[in-house]
C-alpha positions as CSV (number, residue, x, y, z in Angstrom):
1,X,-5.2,73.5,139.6
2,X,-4.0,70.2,139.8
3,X,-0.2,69.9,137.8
4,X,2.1,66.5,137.1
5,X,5.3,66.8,138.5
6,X,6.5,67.0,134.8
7,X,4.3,70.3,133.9
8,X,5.6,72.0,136.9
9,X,8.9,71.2,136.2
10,X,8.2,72.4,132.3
11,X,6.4,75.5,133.4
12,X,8.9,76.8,135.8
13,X,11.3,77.1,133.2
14,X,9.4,78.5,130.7
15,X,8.6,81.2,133.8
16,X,12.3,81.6,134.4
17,X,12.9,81.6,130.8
18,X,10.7,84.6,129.9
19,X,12.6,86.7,133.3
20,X,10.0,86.0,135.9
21,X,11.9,87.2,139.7
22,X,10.4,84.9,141.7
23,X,8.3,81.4,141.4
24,X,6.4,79.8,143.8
25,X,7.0,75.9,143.2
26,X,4.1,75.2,145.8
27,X,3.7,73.5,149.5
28,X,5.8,70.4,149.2
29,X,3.4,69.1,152.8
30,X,0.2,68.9,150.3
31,X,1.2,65.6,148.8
32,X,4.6,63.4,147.7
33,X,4.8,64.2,144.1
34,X,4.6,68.2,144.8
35,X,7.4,68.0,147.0
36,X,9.1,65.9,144.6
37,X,8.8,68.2,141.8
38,X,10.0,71.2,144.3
39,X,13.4,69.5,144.9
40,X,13.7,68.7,141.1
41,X,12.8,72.5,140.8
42,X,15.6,74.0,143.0
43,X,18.0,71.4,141.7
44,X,17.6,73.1,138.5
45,X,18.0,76.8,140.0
46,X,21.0,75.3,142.0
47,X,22.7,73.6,138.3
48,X,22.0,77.0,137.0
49,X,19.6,76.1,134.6
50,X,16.8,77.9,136.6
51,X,17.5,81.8,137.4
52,X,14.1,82.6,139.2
53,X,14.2,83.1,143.4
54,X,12.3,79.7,144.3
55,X,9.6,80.2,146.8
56,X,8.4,77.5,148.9
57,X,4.5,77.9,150.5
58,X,3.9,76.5,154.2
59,X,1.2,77.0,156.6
60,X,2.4,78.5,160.0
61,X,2.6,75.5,161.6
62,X,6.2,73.9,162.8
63,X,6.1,70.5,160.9
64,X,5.2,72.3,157.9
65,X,7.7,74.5,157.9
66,X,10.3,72.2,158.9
67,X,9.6,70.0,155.7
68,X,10.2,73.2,153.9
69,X,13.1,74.2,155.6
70,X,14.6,70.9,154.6
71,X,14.6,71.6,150.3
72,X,16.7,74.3,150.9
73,X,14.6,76.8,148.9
74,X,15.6,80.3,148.3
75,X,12.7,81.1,150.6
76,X,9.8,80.1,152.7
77,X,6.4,81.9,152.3
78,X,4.9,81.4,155.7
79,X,0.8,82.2,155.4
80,X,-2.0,83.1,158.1
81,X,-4.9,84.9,158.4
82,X,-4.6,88.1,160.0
83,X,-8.8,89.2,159.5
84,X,-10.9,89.3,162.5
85,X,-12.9,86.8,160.4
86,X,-10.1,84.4,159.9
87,X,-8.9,84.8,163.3
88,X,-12.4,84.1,164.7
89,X,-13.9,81.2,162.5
90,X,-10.3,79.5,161.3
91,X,-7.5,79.8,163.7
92,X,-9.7,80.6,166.8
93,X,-6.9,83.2,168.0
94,X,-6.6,86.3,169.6
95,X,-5.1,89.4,167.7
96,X,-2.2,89.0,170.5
97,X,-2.1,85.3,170.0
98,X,-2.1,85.6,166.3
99,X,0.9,88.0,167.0
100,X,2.5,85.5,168.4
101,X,2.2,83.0,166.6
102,X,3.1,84.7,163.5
103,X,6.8,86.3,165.1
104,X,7.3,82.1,166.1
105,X,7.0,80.6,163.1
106,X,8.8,83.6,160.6
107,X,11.6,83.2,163.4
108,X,11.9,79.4,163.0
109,X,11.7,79.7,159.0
110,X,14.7,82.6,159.3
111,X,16.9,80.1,161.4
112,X,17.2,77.8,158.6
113,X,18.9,80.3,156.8
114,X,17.1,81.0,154.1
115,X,14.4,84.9,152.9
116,X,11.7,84.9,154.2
117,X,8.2,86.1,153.2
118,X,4.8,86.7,155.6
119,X,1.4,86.7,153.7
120,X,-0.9,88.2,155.7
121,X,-4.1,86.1,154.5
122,X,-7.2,88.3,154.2
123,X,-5.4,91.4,155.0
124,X,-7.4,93.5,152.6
125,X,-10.3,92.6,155.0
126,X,-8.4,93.3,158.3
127,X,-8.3,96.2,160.5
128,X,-5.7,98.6,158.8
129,X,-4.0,99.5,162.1
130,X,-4.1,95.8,163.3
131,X,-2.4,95.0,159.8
132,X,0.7,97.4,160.4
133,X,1.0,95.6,163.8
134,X,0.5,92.4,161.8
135,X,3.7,93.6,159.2
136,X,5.9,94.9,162.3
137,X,5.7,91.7,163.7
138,X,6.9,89.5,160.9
139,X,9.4,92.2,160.1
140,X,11.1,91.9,163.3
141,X,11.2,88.5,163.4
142,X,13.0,88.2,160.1
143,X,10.8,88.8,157.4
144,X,12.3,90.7,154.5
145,X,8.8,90.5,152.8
146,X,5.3,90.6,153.6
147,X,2.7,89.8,150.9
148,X,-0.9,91.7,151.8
149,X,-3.7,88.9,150.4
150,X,-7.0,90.3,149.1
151,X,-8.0,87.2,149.5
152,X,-11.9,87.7,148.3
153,X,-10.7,90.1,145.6
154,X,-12.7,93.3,147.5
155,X,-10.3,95.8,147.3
156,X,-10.6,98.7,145.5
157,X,-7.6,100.3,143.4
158,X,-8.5,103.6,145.4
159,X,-8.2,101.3,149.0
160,X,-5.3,99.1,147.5
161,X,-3.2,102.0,147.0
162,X,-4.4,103.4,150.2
163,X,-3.3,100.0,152.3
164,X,-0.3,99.8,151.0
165,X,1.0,103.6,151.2
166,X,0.0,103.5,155.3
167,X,2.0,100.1,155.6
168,X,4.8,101.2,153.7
169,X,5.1,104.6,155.6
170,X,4.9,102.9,159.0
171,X,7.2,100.2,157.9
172,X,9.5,101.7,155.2
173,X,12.2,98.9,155.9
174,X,10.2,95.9,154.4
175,X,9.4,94.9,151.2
176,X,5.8,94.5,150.4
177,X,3.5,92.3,147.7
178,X,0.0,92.1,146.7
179,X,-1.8,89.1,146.1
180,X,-5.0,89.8,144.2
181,X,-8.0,88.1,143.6
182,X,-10.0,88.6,140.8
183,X,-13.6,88.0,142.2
184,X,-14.9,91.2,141.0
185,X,-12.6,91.5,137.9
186,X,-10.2,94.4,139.6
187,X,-7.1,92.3,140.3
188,X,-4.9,93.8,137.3
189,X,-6.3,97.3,138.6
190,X,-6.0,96.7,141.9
191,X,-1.9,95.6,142.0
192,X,-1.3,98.8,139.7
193,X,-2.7,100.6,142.5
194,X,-0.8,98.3,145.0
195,X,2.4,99.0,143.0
196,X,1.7,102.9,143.2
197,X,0.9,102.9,146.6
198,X,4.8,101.3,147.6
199,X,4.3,97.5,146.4
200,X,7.5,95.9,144.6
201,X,6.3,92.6,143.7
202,X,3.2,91.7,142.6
203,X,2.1,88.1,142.5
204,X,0.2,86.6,139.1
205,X,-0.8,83.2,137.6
206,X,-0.2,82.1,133.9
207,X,-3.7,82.8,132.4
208,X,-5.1,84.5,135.5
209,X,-5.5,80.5,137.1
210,X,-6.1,80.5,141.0
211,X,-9.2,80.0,143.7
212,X,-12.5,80.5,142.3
213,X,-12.3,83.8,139.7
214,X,-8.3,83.2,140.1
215,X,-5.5,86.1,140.6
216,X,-4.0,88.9,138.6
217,X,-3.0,87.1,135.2
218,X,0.6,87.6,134.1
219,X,0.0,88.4,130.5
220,X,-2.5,91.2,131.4
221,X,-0.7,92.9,134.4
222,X,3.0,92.7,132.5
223,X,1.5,94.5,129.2
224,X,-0.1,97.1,131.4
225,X,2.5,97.8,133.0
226,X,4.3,98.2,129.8
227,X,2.3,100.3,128.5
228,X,1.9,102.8,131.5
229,X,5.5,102.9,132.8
230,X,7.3,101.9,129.9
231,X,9.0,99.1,131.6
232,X,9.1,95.4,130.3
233,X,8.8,93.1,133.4
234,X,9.7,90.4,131.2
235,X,9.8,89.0,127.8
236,X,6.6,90.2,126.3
237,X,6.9,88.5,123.2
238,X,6.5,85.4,124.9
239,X,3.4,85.8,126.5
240,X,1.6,83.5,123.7
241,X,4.0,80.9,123.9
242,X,3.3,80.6,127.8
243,X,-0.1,80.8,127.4
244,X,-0.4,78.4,125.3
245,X,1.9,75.8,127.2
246,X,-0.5,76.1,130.4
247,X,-3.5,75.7,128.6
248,X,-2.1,72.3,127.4
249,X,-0.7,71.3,130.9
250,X,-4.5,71.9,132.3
251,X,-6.7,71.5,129.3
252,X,-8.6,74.7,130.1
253,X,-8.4,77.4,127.4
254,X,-8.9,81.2,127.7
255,X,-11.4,83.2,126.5
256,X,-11.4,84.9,122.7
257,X,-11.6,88.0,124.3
258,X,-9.5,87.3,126.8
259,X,-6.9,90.7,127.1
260,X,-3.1,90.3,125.3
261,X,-3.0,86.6,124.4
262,X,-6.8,85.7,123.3
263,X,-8.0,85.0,119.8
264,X,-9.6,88.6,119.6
265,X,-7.4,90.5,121.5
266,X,-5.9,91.9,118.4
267,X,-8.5,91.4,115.9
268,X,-10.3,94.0,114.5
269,X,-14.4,93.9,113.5
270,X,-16.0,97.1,113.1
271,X,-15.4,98.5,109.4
272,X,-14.4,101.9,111.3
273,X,-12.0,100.3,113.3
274,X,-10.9,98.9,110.5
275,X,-10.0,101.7,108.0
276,X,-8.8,103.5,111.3
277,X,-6.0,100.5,112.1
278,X,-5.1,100.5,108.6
279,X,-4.8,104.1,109.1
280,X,-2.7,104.2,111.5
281,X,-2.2,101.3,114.6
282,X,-2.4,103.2,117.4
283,X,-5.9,104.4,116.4
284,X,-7.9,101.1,117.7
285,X,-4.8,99.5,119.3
286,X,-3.1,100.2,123.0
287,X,0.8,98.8,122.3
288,X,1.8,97.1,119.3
289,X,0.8,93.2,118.6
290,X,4.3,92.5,117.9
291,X,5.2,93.6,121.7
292,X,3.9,90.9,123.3
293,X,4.0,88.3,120.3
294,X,0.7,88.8,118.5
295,X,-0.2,89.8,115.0
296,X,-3.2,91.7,113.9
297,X,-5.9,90.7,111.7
298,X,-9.1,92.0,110.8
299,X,-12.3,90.1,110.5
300,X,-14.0,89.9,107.7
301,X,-18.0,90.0,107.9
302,X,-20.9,92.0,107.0
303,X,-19.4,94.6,109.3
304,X,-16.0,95.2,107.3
305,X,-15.9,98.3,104.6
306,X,-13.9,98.8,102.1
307,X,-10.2,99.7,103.1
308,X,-10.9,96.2,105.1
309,X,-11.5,94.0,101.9
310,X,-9.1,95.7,99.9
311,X,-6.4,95.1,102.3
312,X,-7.3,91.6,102.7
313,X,-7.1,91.3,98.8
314,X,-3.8,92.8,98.7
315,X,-2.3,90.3,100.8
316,X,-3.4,87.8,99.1
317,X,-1.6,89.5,95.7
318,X,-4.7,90.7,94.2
319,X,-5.3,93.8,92.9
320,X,-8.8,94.7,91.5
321,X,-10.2,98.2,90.5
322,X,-12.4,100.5,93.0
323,X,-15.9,99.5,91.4
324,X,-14.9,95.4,91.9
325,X,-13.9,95.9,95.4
326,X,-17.3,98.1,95.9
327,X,-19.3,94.7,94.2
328,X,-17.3,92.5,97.0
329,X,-18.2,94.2,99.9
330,X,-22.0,94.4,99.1
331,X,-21.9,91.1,98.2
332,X,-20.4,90.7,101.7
333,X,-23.1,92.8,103.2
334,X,-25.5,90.5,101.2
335,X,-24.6,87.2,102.0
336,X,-24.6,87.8,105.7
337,X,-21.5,84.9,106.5
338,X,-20.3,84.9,110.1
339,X,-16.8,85.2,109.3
340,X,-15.1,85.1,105.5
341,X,-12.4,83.1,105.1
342,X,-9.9,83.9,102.3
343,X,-11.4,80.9,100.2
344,X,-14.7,82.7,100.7
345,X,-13.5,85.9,99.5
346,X,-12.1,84.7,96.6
347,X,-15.7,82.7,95.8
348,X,-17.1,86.4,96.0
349,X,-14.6,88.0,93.7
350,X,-15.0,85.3,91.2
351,X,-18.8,86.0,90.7
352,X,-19.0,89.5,90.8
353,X,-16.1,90.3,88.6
354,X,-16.2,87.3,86.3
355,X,-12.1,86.4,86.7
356,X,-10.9,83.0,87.7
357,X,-8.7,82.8,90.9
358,X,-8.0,79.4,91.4
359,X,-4.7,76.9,93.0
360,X,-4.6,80.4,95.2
361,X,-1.7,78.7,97.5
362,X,-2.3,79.2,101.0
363,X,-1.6,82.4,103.0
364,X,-1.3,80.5,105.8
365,X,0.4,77.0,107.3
366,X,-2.4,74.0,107.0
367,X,-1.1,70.5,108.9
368,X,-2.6,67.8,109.6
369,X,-0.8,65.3,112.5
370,X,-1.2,61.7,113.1
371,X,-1.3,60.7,116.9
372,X,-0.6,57.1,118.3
373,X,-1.6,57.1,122.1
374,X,0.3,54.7,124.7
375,X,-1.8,51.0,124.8
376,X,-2.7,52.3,128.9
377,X,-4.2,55.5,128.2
378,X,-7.9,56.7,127.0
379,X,-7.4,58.1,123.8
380,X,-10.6,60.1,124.1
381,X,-8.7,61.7,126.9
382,X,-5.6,62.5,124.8
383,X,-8.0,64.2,121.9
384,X,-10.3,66.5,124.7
385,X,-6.5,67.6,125.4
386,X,-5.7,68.2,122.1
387,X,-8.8,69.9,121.1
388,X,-8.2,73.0,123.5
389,X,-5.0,74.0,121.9
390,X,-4.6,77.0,120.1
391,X,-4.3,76.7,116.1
392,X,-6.2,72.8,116.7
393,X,-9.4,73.1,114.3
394,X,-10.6,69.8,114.2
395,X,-9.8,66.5,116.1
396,X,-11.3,63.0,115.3
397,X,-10.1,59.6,116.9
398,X,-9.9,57.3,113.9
399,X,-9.1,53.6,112.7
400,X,-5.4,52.1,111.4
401,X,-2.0,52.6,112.1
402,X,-3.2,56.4,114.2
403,X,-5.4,56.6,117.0
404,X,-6.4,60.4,116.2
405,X,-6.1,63.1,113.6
406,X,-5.4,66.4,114.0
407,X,-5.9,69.2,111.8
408,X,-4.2,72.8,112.6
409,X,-3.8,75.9,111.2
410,X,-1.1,78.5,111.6
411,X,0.4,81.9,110.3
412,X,3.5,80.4,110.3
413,X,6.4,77.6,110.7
414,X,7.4,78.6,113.9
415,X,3.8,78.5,115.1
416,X,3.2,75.6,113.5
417,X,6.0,73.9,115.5
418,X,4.8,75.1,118.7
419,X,1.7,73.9,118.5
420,X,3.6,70.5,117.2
421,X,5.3,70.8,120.4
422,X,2.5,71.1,122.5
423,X,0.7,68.0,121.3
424,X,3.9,66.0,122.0
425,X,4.2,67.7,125.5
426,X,0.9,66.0,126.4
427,X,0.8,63.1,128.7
428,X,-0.2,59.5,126.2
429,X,0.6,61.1,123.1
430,X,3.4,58.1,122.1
431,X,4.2,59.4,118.5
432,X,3.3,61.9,116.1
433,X,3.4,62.1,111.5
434,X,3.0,65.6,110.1
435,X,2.1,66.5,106.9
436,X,1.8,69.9,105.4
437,X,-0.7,71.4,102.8
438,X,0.8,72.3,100.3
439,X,-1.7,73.5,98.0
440,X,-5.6,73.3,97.8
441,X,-7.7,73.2,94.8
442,X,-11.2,74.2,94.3
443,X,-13.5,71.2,93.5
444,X,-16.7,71.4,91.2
445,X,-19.6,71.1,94.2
């Protein structure tokens, strides 16, 4: 995933923010305005604004890690592969050469005075004994940590946990990580096996981003851990606010059903699920919504029962007898809509109990924002942008004084303002109007 120096920048401070330990700011030897935003990066943990450890990556190679070396990071992340398949087709080593190899380069990082970590590429595919020798070696030479790379994503939690109890028993001094790939969908259970097996750190992307199917994704692996060890990794209730930020900085969203932080994580279908949430939570529900910054909601549909519509009423300040909410939810049933919204509902109460309920204000925040886009950029660009954001339900590009119109919708001020935020965090976006709905009134067609 390809970030402006700016994004990085932003993003590692909302990471640090939110009490991630460590952030890898990235190779600075991949191109000018990476290492550029790395310097900026540990300027800002050096000022204090920045609490994170800052990890540089380099390839074991002496230029590279040279041109690492010379940020001054809080530590270099030194990578090669350690399979007999990597050794064979990439690097074109030995074992004993690899050995080598790896004990030079960890060396030269640790003379520059600064932690360092070995990632043993592939390791999840390498030969189990070769792989403690592999971890002995960079542990001698000076590495405090050594990161174990399912590279492919084939471990299973059973073999994760296996891996890393053998290396930690044979080298109980060092400090060990798992890098998971999600290739076959295992990498959250696969680093809670690495983590019960002697793993301290785990390593995780923002939305699950990374190679191909991408790596254990934040949001999922910090709930779970929540919610079987009891122990909050970080700020939980900011998870949506991060997500969100990194689905404008690379205009890819996330799934509905994507776990924690999607649109359906938290929202409830099934009219049994339903009347059991409303119930009690924990029925339908692993951890609270409010942990980790989400609310609940139910949707409303032909498969919603009573306790559902009722509910829904209620919060809208109605209060009906038994028999009209029994008339509403076959109506429901009847009409067969996708999803109700609250305007619908109201439509349906209207005709089957013969009571007016109109000017309802809104339960929720309606905005619509104004865009003008720099002269030098495509505003068709700035809108696709726009139009992946959370809470954005309609974009069109327009004539007059605005290039593009907005129109969001949100529980909320506060998420109303984020979203705000996030449109004027995106690169061409010049200036922005808001203007709130206030109030909506039925029309006569």
């Amino acid at each position: 995933m390809v970030f402006s120096e700016e994004w990085r920048i932003r993003i590692a401070k909302a990471l640090s923010d939110i009490g991630v330990a460590m952030i890898e700011a990235g190779d600075p030897n991949v191109a000018p305005d990476i290492k550029s935003a790395i310097k900026k990066i540990i300027a800002l943990k050096k000022n204090g604004d920045i609490k994170s450890e800052i990890v540089v990556h380099s390839r074991a190679v002496r230029q590279d890690l040279e041109n690492a070396a010379s940020l001054e990071p809080d530590r270099i992340a030194v990578f090669y592969g350690v399979s007999d398949l990597h050794l064979k087709y990439k690097h074109k080593k030995t074992r004993e050469e690899a050995l080598q190899i790896i004990a030079e380069m960890v060396s030269l990082a640790k003379s520059h005075g600064v932690s360092v970590r070995f990632t043993a590429e592939d390791g999840s595919r390498a030969d189990l004994d070769y792989l403690i020798q592999v971890v002995k070696t960079a542990y001698e030479a000076g590495a405090d940590r050594v990161s174990i790379a399912d590279t492919v994503g084939v471990f299973t939690p059973e073999r994760a946990r296996e891996v890393f109890s053998k290396v930690k028993a044979a080298v109980p001094g060092v400090g060990l990580d798992i890098h998971a790939h999600n290739d076959f969908g295992m990498a959250v259970a696969n680093s809670l096996a690495a983590v019960e097996g002697g793993a301290d750190v785990v390593h995780t992307t923002v939305n699950g981003l990374g190679e191909r199917a991408g790596i254990t994704p934040l949001q999922v692996f910090a709930a779970a851990y929540y919610y079987h060890y009891g122990v909050k990794l970080i700020k939980l209730e900011k998870l949506p606010e991060i997500t969100a930020m990194v689905e404008a900085a690379t205009g890819i969203t996330i799934m509905p059903t994507f776990p924690i932080v999607g649109e359906n994580a938290f929202t409830h279908k099934a009219g049994v699920h339903q009347a059991g949430v409303l119930s009690n939570p924990e029925t339908y529900e692993p951890i609270p919504p409010e942990t980790v910054g989400r609310n609940r909601d139910f949707s409303l549909d032909k498969y919603s029962g009573r306790k559902a519509i009722q509910h829904r009423l209620e919060k809208l300040g109605i209060s009906v007898p038994q028999d009209v909410v029994e008339k509403v939810v076959e109506e429901v049933k009847r009409i067969n809509l996708p999803r109700l919204r609250d305007e619908d509902l109201l439509e349906i109460l209207e005709k089957v109990s013969n009571m007016k309920f109109k000017a309802i204000v809104n339960r929720h925040i309606e905005a619509y924002v104004w865009l003008k886009v720099a002269n030098n950029v495509y505003t068709t660009s700035v809108a696709r942008r726009v139009a992946t954001l959370k809470n954005v339900v309609s974009v069109s590009e327009i004539t007059g004084d605005y290039d593009i119109v907005v129109k969001i919708i949100a529980e909320n001020t506060e998420e109303l303002n984020r979203v705000i935020e996030n449109i004027r965090e995106i690169k061409g976006v010049a200036s922005t109007l808001t203007s709130i709905v206030l109030k909506e009134l039925p029309t006569n067609h």
